[in-house]
C-alpha positions as CSV (number, residue, x, y, z in Angstrom):
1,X,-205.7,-147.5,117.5
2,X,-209.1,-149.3,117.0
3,X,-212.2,-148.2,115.4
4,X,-214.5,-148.9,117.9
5,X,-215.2,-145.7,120.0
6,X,-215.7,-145.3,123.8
7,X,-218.7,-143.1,125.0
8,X,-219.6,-142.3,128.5
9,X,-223.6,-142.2,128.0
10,X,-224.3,-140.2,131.1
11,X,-222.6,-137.2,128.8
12,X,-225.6,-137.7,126.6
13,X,-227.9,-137.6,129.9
14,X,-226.8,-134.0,130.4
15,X,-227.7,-132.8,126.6
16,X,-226.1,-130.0,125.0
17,X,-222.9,-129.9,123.2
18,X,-221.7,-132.8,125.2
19,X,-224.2,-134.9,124.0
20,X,-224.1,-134.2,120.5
21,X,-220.5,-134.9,120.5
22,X,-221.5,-138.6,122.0
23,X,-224.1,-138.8,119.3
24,X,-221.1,-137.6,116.2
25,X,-219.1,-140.4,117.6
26,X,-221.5,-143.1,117.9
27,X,-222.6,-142.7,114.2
28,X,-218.8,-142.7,113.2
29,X,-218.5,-145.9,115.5
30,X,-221.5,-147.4,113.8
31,X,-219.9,-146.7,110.8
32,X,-217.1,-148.2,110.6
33,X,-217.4,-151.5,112.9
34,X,-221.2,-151.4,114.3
35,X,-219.1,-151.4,117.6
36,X,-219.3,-149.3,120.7
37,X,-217.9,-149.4,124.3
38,X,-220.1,-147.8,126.5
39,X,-219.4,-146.2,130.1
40,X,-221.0,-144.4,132.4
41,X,-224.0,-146.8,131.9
42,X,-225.1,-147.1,135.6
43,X,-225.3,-151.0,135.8
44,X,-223.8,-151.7,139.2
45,X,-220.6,-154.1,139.2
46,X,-221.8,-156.0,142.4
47,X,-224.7,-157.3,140.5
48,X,-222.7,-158.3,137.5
49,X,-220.6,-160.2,139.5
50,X,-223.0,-161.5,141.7
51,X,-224.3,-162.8,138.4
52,X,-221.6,-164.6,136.8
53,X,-220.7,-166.5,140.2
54,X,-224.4,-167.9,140.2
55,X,-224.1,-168.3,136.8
56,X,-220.3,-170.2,136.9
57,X,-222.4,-172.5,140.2
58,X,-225.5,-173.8,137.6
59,X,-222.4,-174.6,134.9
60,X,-220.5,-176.0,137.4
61,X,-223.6,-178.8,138.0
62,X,-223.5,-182.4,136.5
63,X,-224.5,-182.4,133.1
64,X,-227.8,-184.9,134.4
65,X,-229.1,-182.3,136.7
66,X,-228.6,-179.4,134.0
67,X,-230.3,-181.7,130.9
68,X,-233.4,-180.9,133.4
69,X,-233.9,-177.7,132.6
70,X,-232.6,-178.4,128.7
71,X,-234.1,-176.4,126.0
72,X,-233.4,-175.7,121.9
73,X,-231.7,-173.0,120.6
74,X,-234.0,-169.8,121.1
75,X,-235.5,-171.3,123.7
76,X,-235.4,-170.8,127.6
77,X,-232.9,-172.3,129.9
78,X,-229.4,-174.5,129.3
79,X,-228.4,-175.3,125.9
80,X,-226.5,-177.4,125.7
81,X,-222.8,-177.9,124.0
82,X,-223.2,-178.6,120.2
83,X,-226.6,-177.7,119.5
84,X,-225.6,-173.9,117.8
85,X,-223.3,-173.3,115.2
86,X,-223.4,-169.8,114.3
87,X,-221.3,-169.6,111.7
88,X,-224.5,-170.7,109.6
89,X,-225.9,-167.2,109.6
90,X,-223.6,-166.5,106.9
91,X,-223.5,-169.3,105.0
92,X,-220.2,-171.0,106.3
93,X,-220.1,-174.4,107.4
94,X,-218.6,-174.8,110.7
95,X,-218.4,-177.1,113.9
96,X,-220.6,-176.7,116.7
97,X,-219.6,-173.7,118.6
98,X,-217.8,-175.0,122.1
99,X,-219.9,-172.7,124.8
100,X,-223.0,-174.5,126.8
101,X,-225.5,-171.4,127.5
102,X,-228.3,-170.5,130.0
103,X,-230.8,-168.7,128.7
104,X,-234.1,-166.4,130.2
105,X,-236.4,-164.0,128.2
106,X,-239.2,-161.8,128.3
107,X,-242.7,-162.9,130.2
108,X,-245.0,-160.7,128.5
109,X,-247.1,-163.1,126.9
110,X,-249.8,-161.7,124.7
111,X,-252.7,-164.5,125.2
112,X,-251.7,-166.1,121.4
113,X,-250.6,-169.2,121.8
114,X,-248.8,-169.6,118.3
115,X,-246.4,-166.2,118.8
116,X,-245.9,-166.9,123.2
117,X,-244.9,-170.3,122.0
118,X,-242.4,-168.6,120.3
119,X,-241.4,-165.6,121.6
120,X,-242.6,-165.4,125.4
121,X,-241.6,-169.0,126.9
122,X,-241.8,-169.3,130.2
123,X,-238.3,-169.1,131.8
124,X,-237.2,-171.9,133.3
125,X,-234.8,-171.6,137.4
126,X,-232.5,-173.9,138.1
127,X,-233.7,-175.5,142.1
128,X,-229.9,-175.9,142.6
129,X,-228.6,-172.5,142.2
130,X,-231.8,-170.4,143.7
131,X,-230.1,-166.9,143.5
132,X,-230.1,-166.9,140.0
133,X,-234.0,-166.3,139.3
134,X,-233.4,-162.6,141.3
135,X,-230.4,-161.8,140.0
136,X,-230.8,-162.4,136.9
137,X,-234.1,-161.0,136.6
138,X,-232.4,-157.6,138.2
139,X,-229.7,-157.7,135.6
140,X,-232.0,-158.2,132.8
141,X,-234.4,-155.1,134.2
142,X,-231.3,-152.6,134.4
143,X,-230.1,-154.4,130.6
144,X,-233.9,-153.4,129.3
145,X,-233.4,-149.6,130.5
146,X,-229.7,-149.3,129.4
147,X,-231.1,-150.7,125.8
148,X,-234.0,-148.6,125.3
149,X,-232.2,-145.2,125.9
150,X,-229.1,-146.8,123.5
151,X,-231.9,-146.8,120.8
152,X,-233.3,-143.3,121.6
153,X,-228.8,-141.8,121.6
154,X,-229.2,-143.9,118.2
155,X,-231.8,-142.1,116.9
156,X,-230.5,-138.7,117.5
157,X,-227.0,-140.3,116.0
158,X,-229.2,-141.0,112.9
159,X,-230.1,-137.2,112.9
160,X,-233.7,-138.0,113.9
161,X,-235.3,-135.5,115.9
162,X,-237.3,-138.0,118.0
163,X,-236.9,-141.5,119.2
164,X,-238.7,-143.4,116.3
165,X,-237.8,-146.7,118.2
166,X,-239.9,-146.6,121.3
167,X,-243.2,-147.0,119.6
168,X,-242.4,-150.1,118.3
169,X,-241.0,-151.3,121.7
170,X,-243.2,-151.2,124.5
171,X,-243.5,-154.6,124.5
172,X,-240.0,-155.9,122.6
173,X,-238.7,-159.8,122.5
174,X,-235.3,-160.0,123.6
175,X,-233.0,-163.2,125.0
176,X,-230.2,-163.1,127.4
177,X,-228.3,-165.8,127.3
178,X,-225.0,-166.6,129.8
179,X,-222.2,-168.3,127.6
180,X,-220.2,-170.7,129.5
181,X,-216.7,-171.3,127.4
182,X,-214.7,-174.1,129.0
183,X,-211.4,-174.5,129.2
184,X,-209.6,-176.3,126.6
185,X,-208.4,-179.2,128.8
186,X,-212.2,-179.7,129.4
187,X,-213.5,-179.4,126.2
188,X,-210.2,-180.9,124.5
189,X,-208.3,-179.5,121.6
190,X,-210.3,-177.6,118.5
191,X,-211.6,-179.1,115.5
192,X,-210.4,-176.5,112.2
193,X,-213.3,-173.9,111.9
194,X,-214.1,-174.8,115.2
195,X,-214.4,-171.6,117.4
196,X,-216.3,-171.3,121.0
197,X,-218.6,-168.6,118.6
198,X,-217.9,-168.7,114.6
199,X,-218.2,-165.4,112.7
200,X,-221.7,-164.1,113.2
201,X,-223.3,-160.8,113.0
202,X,-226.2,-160.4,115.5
203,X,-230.0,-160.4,114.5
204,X,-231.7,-158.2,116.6
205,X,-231.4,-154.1,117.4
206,X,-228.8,-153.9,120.0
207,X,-226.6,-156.0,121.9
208,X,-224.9,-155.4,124.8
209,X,-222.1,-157.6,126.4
210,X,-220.6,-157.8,129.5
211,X,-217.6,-159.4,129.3
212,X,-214.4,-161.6,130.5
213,X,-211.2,-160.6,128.3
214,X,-209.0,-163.7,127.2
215,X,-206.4,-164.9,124.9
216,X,-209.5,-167.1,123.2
217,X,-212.1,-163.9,123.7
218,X,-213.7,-162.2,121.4
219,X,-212.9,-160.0,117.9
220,X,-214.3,-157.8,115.8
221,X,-214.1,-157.8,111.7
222,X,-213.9,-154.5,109.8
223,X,-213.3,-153.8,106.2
224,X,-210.1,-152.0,106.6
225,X,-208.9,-154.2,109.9
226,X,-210.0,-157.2,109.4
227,X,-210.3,-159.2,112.4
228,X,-208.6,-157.7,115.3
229,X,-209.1,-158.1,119.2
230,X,-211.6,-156.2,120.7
231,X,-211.1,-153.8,123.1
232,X,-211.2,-154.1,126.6
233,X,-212.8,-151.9,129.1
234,X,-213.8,-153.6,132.9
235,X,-215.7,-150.1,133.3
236,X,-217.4,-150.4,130.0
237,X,-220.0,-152.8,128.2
238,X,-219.6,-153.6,125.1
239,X,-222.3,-152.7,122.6
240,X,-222.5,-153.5,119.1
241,X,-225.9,-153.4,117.1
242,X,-227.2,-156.2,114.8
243,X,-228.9,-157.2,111.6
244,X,-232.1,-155.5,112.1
245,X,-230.8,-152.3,113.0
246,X,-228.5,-152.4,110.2
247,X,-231.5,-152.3,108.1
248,X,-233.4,-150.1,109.3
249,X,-230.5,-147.3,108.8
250,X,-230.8,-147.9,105.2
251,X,-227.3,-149.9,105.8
252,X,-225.8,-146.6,107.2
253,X,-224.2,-148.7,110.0
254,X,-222.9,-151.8,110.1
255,X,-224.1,-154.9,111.7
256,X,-220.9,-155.9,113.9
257,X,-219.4,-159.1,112.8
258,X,-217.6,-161.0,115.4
259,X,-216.6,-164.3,116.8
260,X,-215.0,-165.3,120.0
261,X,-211.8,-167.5,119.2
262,X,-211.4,-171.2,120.3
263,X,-209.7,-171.7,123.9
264,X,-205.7,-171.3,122.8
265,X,-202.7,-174.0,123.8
266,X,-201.2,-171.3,125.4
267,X,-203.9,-171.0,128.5
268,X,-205.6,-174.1,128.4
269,X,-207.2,-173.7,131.8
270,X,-208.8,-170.7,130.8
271,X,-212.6,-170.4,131.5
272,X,-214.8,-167.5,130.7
273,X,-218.2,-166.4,131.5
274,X,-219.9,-163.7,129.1
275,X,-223.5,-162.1,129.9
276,X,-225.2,-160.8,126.7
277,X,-228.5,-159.2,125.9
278,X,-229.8,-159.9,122.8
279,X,-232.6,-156.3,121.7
280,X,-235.0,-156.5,119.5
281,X,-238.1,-154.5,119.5
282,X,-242.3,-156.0,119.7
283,X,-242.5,-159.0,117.8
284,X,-245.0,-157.3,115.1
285,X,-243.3,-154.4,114.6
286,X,-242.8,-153.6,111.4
287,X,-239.6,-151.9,110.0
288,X,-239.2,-149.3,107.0
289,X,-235.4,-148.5,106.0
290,X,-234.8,-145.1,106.0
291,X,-233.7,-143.9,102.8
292,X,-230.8,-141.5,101.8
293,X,-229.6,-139.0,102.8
294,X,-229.9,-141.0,106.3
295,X,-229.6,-144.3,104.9
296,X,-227.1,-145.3,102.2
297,X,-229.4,-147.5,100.1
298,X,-232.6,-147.0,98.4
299,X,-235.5,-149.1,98.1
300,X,-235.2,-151.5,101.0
301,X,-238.8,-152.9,101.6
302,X,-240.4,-153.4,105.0
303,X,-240.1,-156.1,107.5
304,X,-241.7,-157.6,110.5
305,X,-239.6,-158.1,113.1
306,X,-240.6,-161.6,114.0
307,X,-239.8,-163.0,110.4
308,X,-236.3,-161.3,110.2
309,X,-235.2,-162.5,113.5
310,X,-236.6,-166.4,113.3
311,X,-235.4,-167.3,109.9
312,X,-231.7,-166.6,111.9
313,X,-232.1,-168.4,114.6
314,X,-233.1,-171.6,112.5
315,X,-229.7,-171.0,110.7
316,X,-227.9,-171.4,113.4
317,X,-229.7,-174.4,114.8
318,X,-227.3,-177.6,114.0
């Protein structure tokens, strides 16, 4: 048994009872581990895989010829090992994660220097590995769509009788990043605490992750669980939502908390690739928890979407 639920969203698509039946069960989901797995979500497998091999080829490049197209955390293009820790979001003190990352954004810059600077850097292409520009750019066009009708199923989860999302995201930030976990006889043995991605909850609205599975992969923390091995689906993505969309229900659902362990003794050669996509909504978008009966807590005040997400990022920043 596990308490994250699987929904096939093209149920949803066709409306009626089947889609309020997807709706029940992603608010229970939400619930109890801010954790979905999601199928029926169109995004074709060739391109996924077409991604990670270009993906596994930039990696796979001396670390001289990668530092070219270095950047900080939150930024665009390789980050490098031991620059995040994000363990530091809440509070606890951790090595640096062990994962490098490559990582592109959105190019809908708004003509003010002091929020593009931030939020709509331009994306940076690796010479070497040429194929990644289209096909990433494809993956993060069909991750976009997927996302945006996620939040409008949300919104009728939440008993809302239109999307109240899409307002607020016609012109959203979001970062997808490619996570790059060497194997252990690469990146030797683990510090303690050290784990290729401490115990985190995301920041932003949604996230949603393809994954590789893996004896050091990822897990998932509830209250009556604890941590536990996620799922694994090849046919599904898994989606969990994050810290913003946490408030916003009025703390109905539950940010997911989850790490990805360190690579084990017991497959030392193992080397996984994850693709994530990182949702949040415009940059000045400003957010009002709903209050009960919808949300669980009155009185949260609003927030602006741009202060909630950067003061996380710098947390995580070693």
């Amino acid at each position: 048994m596990t308490p994250i639920s699987t929904i096939d969203i093209s149920l949803w698509r066709e409306a009626g009872q089947s889609a309020a039946a997807v709706a029940q069960d992603v608010d229970e989901s939400l619930q109890r581990a801010g954790f979905l797995l999601v199928r029926g979500h169109g995004v074709p497998r060739d391109l996924v895989a077409d991604v990670r091999a270009a993906a596994r080829n930039f990696f796979a490049l001396p670390e001289e010829v990668k530092a070219q197209y270095a950047a900080i955390v939150g930024g665009r293009g390789w980050i490098a090992p031991g620059l995040e820790a994000d363990g530091y979001s809440e509070g606890t003190e951790t090595p640096p994660d062990l994962k490098e990352s490559f990582a592109v954004g959105p190019q809908t810059r708004t003509g003010d220097p002091v929020v593009d600077d931030v939020w709509f850097k331009p994306n940076v292409w690796p010479t070497e590995v040429v194929e990644l520009r289209d096909l990433l750019t494809a993956y993060t066009e069909a991750m976009r769509r997927l996302s945006d009708e996620l939040l409008a199923l949300f919104s009728v989860a939440l008993g809302l009788r239109s999307n109240f999302f899409e307002e607020l995201a016609d012109r959203p930030t979001w970062t997808c990043k490619i996570n790059h976990y060497p194997p252990m006889s690469s990146v030797g043995e683990p510090e303690p605490g050290q784990f290729r991605i401490g115990p985190h909850t995301d920041f932003g609205t949604v996230t949603v992750l393809d994954r590789e599975p893996g004896e050091g992969g990822l897990q998932v923390y509830t209250d009556d669980g604890g941590w536990e091995d996620a799922p694994y689906d090849p046919d599904a993505l898994t989606v969990n939502i994050g810290d913003l969309l946490e408030y916003w229900s009025g703390k109905r659902w539950s940010s997911g908390r989850h790490r990805v362990l360190p690579p084990q003794a017991g497959a030392p050669e193992e080397d996984l690739v994850s693709l994530i996509y990182f949702y949040e909504l415009n940059h000045d978008a400003q957010v009002t928890p709903l209050d009960p009966p919808i949300g669980t807590v009155a009185g949260l005040g609003p927030v602006t979407t741009a202060d909630f997400i950067k003061t996380r990022i710098e947390a995580i920043t070693m």
